[in-house]
TORFI-972290 format. One record per residue (C-alpha): residue in three letters; x, y, z; residue number from 1. Coordinates in pm, 1 decimal. Layout:
BEGIN
(node "Ala",(X,Y,Z),NUM),
...
! end
This chain:
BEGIN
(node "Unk",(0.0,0.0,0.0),1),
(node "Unk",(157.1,385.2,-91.8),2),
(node "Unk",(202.5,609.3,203.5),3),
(node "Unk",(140.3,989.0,219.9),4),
(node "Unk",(347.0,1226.7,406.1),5),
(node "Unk",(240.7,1582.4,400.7),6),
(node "Unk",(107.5,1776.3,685.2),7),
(node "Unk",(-49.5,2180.9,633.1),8),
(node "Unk",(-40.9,2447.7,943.1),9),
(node "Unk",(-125.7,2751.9,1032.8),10),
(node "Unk",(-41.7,2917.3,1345.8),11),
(node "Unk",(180.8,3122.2,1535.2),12),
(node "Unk",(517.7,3122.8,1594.2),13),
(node "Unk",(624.1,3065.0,1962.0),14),
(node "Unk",(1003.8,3196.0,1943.0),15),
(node "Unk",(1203.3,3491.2,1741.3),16),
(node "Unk",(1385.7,3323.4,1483.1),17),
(node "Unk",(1764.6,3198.2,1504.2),18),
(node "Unk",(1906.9,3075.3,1200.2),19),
(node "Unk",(2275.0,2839.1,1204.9),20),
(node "Unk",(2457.3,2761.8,942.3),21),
(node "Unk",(2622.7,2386.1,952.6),22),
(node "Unk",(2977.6,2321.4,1003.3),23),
(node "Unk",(3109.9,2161.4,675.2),24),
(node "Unk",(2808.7,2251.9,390.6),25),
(node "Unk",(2724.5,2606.7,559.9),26),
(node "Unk",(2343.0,2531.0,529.4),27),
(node "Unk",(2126.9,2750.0,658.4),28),
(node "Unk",(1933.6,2590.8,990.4),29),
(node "Unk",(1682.8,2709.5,1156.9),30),
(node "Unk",(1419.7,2543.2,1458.2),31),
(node "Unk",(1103.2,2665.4,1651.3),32),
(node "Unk",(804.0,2593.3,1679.1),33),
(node "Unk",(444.1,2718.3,1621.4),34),
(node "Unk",(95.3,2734.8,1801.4),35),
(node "Unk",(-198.8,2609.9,1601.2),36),
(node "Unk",(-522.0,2721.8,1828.6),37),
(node "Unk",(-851.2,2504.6,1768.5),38),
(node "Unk",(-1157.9,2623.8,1921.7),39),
(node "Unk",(-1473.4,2391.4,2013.1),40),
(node "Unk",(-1760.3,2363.3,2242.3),41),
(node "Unk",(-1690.4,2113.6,2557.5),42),
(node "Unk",(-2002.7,1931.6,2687.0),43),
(node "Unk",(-2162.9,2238.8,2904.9),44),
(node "Unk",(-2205.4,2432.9,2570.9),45),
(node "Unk",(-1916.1,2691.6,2640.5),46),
(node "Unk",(-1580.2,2780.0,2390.7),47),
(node "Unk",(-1299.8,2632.3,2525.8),48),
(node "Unk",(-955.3,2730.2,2360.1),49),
(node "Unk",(-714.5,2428.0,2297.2),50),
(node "Unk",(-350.0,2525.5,2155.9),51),
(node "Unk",(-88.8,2231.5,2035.0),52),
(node "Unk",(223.0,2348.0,1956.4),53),
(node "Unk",(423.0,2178.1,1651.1),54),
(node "Unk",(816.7,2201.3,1666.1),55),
(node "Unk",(914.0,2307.1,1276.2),56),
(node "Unk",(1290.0,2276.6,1090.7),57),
(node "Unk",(1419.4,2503.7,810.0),58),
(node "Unk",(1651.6,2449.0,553.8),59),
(node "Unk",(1822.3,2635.3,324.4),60),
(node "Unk",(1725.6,2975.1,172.6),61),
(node "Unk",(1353.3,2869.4,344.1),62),
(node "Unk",(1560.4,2922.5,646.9),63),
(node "Unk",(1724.7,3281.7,522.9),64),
(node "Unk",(1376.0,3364.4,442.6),65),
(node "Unk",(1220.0,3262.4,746.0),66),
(node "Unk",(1496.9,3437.8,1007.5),67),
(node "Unk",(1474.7,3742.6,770.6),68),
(node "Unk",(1108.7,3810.2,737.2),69),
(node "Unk",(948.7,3643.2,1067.3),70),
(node "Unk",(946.4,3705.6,1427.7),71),
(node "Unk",(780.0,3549.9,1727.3),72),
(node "Unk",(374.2,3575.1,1683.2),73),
(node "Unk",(380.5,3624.7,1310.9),74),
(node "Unk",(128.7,3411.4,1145.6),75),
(node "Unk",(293.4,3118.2,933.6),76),
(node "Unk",(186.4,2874.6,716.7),77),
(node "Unk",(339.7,2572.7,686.3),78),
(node "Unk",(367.7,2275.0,423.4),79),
(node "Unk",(610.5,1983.6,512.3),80),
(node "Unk",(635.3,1601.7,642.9),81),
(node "Unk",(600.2,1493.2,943.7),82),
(node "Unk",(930.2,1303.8,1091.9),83),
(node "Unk",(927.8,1145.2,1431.5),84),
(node "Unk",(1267.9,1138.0,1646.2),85),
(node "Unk",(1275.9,889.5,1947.4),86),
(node "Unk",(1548.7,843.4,2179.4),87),
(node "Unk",(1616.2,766.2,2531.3),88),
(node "Unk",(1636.4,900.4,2862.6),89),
(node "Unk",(1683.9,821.0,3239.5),90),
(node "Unk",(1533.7,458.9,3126.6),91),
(node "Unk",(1269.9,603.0,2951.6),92),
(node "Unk",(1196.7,604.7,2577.8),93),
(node "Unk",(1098.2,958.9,2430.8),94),
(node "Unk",(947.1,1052.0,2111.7),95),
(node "Unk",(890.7,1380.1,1940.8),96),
(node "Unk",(714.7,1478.7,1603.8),97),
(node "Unk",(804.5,1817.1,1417.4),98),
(node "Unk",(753.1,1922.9,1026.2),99),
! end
């Protein structure tokens, strides 16, 4: 069976932008994270206000571009992948998903 991965967000960002450049290619790198809000009704009948926050990578000149135009609370949209880094610690395993 083919797989799909391609996630779409819009939000805010959380931080002000820091963009790296990598030791041996000098790629531009840059990581944060933003706020997609979502907005429903709970069982009473009133709004309740639920925000997830999605860690997000740049590369390259989407990375210049980002760290040049974009500061913390701009609205973003985002289209990527979704990748999924595990690892371990104090006996525990840990897992993380960011576009």
């Amino acid at each position: 069976m083919a797989s799909f991965n391609r996630v779409i967000l819009i939000g805010n960002l959380v931080r002000d932008i820091e963009v790296r450049h990598t030791t041996n290619t000098k790629l531009a790198v840059c990581q944060n994270a933003i706020a997609v809000n979502d907005r429903r009704k709970n069982a009473a009948g009133d709004w309740v206000d639920e925000t997830s926050f999605i860690d997000l990578t740049f590369f390259g000149r989407t990375a210049e571009l980002v760290g040049q135009f974009l500061t913390k609370g701009s609205p973003i949209f985002v289209d990527g992948r979704l990748k999924q880094d595990t690892w371990e610690k104090d006996g525990q395993k840990r897992s993380k998903i960011h576009v």
